[in-house]
N, C-alpha and C positions, 0 to 999 in steps of 0.2 A: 504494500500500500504506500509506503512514503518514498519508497523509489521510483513511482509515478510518479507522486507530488513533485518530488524534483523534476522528473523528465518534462511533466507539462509546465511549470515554471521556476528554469535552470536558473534565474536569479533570487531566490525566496534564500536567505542568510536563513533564517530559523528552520528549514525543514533541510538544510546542508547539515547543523549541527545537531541535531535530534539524529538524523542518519547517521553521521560523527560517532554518535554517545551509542547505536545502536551495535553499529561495525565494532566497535571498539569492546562492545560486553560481551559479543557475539564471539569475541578472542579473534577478529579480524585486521590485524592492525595495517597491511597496506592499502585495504578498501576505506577504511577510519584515516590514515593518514589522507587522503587523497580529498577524500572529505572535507576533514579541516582546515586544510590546505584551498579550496573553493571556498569555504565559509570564512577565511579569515583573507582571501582577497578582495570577497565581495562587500568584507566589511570596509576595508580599506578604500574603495571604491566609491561607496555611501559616505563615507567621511571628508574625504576629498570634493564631491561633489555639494557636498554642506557646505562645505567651509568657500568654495568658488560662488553659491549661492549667497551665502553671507557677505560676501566681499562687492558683489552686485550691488545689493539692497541698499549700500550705502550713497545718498544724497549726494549730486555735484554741486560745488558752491560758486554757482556766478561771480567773475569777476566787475564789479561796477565799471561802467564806460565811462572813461570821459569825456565831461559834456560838449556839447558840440560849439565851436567859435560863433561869439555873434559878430554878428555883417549889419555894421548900423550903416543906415541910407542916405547915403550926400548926394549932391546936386550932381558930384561926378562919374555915380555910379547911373549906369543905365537900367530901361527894363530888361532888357536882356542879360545885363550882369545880373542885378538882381533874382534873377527865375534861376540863372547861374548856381549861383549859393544858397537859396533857400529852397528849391530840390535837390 
């Protein structure tokens, strides 16, 4: 029964390690190593992927702009300079 479990889902950590504890009573110790050795890469796996998730989640902090020059309006600026600078 739990060597299906595993086969129809080869990632489940807790039915690698129940098979682990099983291999292992059963006086199987390279089908238990093999085991364990699956359950403790996929733990490894899960934690890593944590931990890249956590590292996401963290807020980008805008840097403020600085503000844009004003263009005050003399007689020598034209309308076309004007449209210029203020788009």
């Amino acid at each position: 029964m739990l060597p299906t479990v595993v086969a129809s889902n080869p990632d489940d950590q807790d039915a690698h390690y129940l098979l682990f504890g099983l291999y292992k009573e059963l006086g199987q110790a390279a089908a238990a190593g093999k085991e364990l050795q699956i359950f403790q890469e996929l733990k490894r796996k899960a934690a890593d992927q944590q931990q890249k998730s956590a590292c996401v989640s963290i807020p980008l902090i805008k840097r403020p702009q600085p503000p844009l020059p004003v263009v005050e309006a003399t007689s020598a600026l034209t309308n076309s300079a004007l449209r210029r600078y203020c788009l």
